[in-house]
C-alpha positions as CSV (number, residue, x, y, z in Angstrom):
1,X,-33.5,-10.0,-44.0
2,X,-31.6,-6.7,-44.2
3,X,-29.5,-6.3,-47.8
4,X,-26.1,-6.8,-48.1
5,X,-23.8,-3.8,-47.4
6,X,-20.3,-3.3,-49.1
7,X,-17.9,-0.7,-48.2
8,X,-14.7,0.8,-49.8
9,X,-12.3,2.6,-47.0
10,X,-9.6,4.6,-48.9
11,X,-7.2,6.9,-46.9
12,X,-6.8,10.7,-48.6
13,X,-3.1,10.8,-48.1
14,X,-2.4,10.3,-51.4
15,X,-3.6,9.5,-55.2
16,X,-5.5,6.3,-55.6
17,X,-4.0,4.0,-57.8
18,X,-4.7,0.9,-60.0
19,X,-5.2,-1.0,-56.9
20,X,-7.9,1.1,-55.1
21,X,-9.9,1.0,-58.7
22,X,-9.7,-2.5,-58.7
23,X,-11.2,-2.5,-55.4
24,X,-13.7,0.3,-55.3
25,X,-15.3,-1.4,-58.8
26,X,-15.8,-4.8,-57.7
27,X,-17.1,-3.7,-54.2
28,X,-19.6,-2.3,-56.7
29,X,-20.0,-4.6,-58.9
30,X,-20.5,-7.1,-56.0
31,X,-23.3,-4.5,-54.3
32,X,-24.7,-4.5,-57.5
33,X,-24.9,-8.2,-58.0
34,X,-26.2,-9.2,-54.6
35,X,-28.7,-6.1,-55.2
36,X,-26.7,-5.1,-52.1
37,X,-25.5,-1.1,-50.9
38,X,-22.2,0.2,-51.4
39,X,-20.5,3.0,-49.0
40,X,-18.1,4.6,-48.7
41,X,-16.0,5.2,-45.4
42,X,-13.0,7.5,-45.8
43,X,-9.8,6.8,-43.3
44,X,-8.4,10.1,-42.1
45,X,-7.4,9.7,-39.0
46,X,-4.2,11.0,-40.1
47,X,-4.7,14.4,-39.8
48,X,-1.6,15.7,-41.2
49,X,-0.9,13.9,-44.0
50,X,-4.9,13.4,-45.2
51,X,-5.9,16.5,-46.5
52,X,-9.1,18.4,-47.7
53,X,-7.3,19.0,-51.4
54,X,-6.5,15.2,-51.5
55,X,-10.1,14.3,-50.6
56,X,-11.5,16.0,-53.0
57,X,-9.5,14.8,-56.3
58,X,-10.2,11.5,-54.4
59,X,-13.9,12.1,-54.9
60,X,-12.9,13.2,-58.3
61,X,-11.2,9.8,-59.1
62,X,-14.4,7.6,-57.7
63,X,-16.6,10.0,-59.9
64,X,-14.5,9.5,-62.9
65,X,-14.2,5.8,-62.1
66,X,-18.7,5.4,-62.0
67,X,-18.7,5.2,-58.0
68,X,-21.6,5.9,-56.9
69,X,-21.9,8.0,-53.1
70,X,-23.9,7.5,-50.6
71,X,-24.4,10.3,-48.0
72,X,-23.4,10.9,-45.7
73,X,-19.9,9.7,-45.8
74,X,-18.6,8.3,-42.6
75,X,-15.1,10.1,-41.5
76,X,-13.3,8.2,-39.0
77,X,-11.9,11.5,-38.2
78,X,-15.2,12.1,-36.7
79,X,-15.3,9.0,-35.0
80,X,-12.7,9.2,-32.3
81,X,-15.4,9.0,-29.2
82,X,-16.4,5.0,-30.8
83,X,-12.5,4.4,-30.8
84,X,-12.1,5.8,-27.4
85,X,-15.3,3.7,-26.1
86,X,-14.2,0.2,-28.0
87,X,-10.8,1.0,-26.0
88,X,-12.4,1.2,-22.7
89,X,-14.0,-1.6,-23.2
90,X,-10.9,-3.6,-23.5
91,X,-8.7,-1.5,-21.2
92,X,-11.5,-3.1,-18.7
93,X,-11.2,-6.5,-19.5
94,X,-7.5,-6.3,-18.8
95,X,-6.6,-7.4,-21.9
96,X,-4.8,-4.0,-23.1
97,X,-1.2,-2.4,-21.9
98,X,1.1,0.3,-22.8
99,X,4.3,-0.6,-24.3
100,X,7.4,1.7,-24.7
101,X,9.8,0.1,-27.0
102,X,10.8,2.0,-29.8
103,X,10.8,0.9,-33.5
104,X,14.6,2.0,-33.6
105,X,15.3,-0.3,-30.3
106,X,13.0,-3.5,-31.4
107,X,14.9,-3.3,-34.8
108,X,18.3,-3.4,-32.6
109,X,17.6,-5.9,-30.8
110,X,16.0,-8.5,-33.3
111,X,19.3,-7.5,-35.2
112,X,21.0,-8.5,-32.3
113,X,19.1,-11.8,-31.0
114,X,19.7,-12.7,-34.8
115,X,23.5,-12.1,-35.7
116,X,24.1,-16.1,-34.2
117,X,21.6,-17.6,-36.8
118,X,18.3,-17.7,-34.4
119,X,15.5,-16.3,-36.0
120,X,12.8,-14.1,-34.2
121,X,9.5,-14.7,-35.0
122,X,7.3,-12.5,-37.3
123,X,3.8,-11.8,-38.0
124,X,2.4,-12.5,-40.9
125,X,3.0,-9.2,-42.5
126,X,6.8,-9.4,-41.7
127,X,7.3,-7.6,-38.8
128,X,9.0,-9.0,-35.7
129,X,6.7,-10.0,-33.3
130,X,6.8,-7.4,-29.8
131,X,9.7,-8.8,-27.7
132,X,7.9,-7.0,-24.6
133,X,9.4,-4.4,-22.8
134,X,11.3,-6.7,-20.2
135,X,13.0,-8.0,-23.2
136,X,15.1,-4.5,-23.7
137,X,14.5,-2.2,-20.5
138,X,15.4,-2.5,-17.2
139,X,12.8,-2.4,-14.9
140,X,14.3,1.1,-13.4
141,X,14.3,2.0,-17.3
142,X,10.8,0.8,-17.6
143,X,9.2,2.6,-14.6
144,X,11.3,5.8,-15.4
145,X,9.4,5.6,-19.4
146,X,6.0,5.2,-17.3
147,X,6.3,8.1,-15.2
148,X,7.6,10.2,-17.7
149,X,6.0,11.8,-21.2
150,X,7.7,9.1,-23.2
151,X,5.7,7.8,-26.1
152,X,4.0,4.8,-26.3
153,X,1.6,2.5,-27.9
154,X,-1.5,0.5,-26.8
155,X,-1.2,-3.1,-27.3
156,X,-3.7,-6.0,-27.4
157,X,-2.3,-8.6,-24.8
158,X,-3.3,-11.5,-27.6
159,X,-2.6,-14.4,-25.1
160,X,-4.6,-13.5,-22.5
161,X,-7.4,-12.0,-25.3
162,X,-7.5,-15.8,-26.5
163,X,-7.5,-17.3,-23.5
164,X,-10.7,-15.0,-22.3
165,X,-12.2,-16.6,-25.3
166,X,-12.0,-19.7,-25.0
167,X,-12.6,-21.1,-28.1
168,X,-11.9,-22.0,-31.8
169,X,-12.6,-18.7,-33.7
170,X,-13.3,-18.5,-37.6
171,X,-14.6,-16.6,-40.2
172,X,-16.4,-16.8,-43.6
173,X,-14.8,-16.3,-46.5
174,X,-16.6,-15.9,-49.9
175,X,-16.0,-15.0,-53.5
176,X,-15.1,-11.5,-54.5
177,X,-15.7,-11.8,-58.6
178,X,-18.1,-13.1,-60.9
179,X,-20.3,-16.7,-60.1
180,X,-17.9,-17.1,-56.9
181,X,-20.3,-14.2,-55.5
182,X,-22.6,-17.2,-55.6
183,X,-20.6,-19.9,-54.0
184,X,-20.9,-21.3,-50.6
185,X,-18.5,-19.5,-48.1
186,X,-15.6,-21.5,-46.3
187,X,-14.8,-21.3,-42.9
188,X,-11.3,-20.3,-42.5
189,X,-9.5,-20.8,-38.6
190,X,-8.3,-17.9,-36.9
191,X,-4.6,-17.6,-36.1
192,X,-4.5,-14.7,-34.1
193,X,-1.4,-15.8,-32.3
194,X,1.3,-15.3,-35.1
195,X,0.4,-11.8,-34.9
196,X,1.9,-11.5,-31.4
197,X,0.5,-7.9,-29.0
198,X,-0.9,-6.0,-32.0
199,X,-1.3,-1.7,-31.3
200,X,-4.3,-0.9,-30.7
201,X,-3.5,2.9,-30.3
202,X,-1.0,4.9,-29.9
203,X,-0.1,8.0,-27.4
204,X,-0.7,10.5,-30.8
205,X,-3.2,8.4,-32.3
206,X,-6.3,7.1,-30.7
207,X,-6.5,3.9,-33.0
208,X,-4.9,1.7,-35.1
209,X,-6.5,0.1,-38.6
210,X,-6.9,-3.0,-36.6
211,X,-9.2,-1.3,-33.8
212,X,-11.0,1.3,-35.9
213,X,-12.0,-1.0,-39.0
214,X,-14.0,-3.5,-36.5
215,X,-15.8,-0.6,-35.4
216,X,-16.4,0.8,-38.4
217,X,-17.9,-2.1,-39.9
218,X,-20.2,-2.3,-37.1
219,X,-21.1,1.0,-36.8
220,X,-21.9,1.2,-40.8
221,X,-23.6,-2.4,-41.0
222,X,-21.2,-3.8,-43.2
223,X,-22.2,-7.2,-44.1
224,X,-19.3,-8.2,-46.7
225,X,-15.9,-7.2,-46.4
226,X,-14.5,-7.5,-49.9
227,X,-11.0,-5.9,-49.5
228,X,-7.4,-7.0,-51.0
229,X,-5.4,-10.3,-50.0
230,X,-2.9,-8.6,-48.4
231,X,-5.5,-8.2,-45.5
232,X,-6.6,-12.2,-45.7
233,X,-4.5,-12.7,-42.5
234,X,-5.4,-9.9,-40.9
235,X,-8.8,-11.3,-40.5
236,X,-7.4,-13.4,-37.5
237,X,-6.7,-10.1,-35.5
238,X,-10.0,-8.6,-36.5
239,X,-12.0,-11.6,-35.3
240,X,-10.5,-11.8,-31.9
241,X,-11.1,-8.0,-31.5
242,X,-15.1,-8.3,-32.6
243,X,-15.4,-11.5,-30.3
244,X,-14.3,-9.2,-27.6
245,X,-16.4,-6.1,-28.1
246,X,-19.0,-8.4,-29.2
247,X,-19.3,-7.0,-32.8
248,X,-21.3,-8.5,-35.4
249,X,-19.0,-10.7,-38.0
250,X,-19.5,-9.7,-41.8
251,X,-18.7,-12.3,-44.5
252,X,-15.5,-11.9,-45.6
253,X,-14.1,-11.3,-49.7
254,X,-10.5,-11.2,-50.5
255,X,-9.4,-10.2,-54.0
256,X,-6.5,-10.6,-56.2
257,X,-4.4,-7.8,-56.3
258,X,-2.4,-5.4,-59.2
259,X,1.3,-5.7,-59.0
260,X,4.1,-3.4,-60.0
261,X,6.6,-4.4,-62.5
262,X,8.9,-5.3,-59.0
263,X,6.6,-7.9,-58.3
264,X,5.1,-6.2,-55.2
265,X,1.6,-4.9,-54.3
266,X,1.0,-0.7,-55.6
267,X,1.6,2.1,-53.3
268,X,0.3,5.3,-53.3
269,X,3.9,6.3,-54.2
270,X,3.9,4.7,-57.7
271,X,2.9,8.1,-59.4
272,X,2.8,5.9,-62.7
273,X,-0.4,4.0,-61.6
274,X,-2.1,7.1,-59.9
275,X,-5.5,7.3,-61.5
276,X,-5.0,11.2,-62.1
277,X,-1.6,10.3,-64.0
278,X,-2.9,7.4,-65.9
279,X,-6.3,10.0,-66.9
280,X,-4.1,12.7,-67.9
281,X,-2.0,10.3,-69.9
282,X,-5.7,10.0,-71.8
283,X,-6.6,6.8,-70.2
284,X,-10.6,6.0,-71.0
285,X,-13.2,4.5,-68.5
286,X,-13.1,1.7,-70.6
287,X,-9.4,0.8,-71.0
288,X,-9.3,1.2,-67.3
289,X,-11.4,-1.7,-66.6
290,X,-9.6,-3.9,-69.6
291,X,-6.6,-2.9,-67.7
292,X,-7.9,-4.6,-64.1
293,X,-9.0,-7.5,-66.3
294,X,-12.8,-6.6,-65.3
């Protein structure tokens, strides 16, 4: 039986912060525990705003932090030909199409669908679920967008993805912290639907998170996907997508996660909980992890 295998994804666009310590120890600590590997997988497919300088005072913060590296590090800006292929492989199935609504006009007209007191669905995470492009455009306007170089994004048609399916999907969900490590998982049921026609790429961008981190996973052999709560339903999108490319399905580990003083989840933007800002304030290692309670 091959040993577990944790991973912690961080994008170089910006400073981690309280949050991506949290995570990065106890993927360790649960490596550790489960005499298990830990890698690490960096997410810079966004080739503009993740830079070289930011990678390395990343590095510098998971040095600083205890976390250990193992080489070589997988760049999923080096990884573009398995997106491309796991695209394919859907774009045959039927399953994918391209969709030219703007964010600017699906805003408009969910404001407008709205102003009587009808309320358009959302997805889990908030968003309005994809009216469709028949919703908005004409089919003159839509044919005219096809032809031309408009932009446009890749989306997963989910409906017909279930149906193809055919059946219940779930997945396991384990403990991410001390003697729940230990604890039988529980099988949670997919509800891909809420999430309506997730991207799957976009005209600029050959992936989304949702496409890239099942293939990811795979390709690195992760067996336990211990990542934040704010991804817990997000799980329902990624199940569907390795039931379709016939990916392996890791246990999954969802942890409690470090607030602001508003109440809501840390950002990259909170310079106050940057890791560099909270070291140069004379932070120790030690405080640190009284700090994230570990």
């Amino acid at each position: 039986m091959s040993r577990p295998a944790f991973r912690f994804a961080p994008s170089p666009n910006g400073h981690l912060h309280l949050g991506h310590a949290l995570s990065a120890l106890l993927n360790v600590r649960a490596a550790n525990a489960l005499n298990g590997r830990f890698l690490l997988r960096l997410e810079d497919i966004d080739l503009t705003r993740c830079t070289p300088d930011l990678e390395r005072e990343m590095l510098e913060d998971l040095d600083w932090l205890g976390v250990p590296l193992e080489e070589p590090l997988l760049r999923q800006s080096q990884a573009f030909e398995h997106y491309r292929k796991a695209l394919e492989q859907l774009q045959d199935l039927g399953l994918v199409y391209a969709a030219y609504l703007t964010r600017a006009e699906i805003r408009t007209f969910v404001a407008d669908y709205e102003t009587n007191g009808r309320i358009w669905p959302r997805d889990p995470d908030g968003a309005p679920i994809y009216p469709g492009d028949h919703a908005v455009l004409t089919e003159r306007e839509r044919k005219a967008r096809a032809s031309s170089d408009a932009p446009f994004a890749l989306r997963l048609n989910m409906a017909d993805a279930l149906s193809k399916i055919g059946k219940p999907l779930s997945w396991q969900e384990g403990g991410s912290e001390g003697k729940a490590l230990f604890q039988p998982d529980q099988q949670i049921a997919v509800e891909a639907a809420a999430w309506g026609d997730v991207v799957l790429a976009r005209k600029d961008t050959p992936t989304s998170y949702h496409l890239s981190v099942v293939v990811d996973d795979a390709r690195q052999g992760i067996t336990d996907v211990l990542r934040g709560k704010d991804l817990y339903h997000a799980t329902s999108v990624h199940r569907v997508l390795q039931e379709l490319l016939d990916l392996p399905q890791p246990r999954y580990r969802h942890h409690r996660l470090i607030l602001g003083a508003d109440g809501r989840k840390l950002s990259k933007s909170s310079k106050d909980t940057s890791l560099r800002s909270l070291r140069e304030l004379g932070m120790t290692h030690a405080e640190l992890r009284r700090r994230l309670e570990l």
